[in-house]
C-alpha positions in Angstrom: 0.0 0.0 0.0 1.2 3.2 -0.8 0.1 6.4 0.7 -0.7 8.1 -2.2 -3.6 5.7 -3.0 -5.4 7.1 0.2 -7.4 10.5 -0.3 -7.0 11.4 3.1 -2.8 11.4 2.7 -3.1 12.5 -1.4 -3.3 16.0 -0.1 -0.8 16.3 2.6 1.7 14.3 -0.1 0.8 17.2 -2.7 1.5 19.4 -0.5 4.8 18.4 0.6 5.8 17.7 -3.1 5.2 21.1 -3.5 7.7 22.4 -0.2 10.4 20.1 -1.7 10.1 21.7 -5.0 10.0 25.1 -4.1 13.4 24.1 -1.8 14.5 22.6 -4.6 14.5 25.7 -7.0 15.9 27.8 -4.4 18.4 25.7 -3.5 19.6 25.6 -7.0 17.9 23.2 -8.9 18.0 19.3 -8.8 21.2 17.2 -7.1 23.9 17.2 -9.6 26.2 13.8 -8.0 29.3 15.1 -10.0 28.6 18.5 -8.8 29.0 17.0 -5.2 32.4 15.4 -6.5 33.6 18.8 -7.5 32.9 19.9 -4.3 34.7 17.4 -2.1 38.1 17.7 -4.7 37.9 21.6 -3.7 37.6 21.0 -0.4 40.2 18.2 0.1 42.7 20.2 -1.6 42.3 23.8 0.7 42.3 21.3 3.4 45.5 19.9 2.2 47.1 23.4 1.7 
């Protein structure tokens, strides 16, 4: 069973769909794994110097 099959949850799932993807957009758009990668290289190496 999944929650979305119940009316009485459909709502409270649309509207945290809807949080995520506002977050989502302000935080910069969807996760980008290699992004990430980038990241912890540039970190590493200031750590390293």
């Amino acid at each position: 069973m999944t929650l979305s099959d119940d009316s009485a949850h459909a709502k409270n799932l649309k509207c945290l769909r809807k949080r995520c993807n506002a977050l989502r957009d302000e935080y910069g758009g969807e996760y980008d794994p290699s992004l990430a990668v980038g990241q912890a290289l540039d970190q590493a190496v200031s750590f390293l110097t």
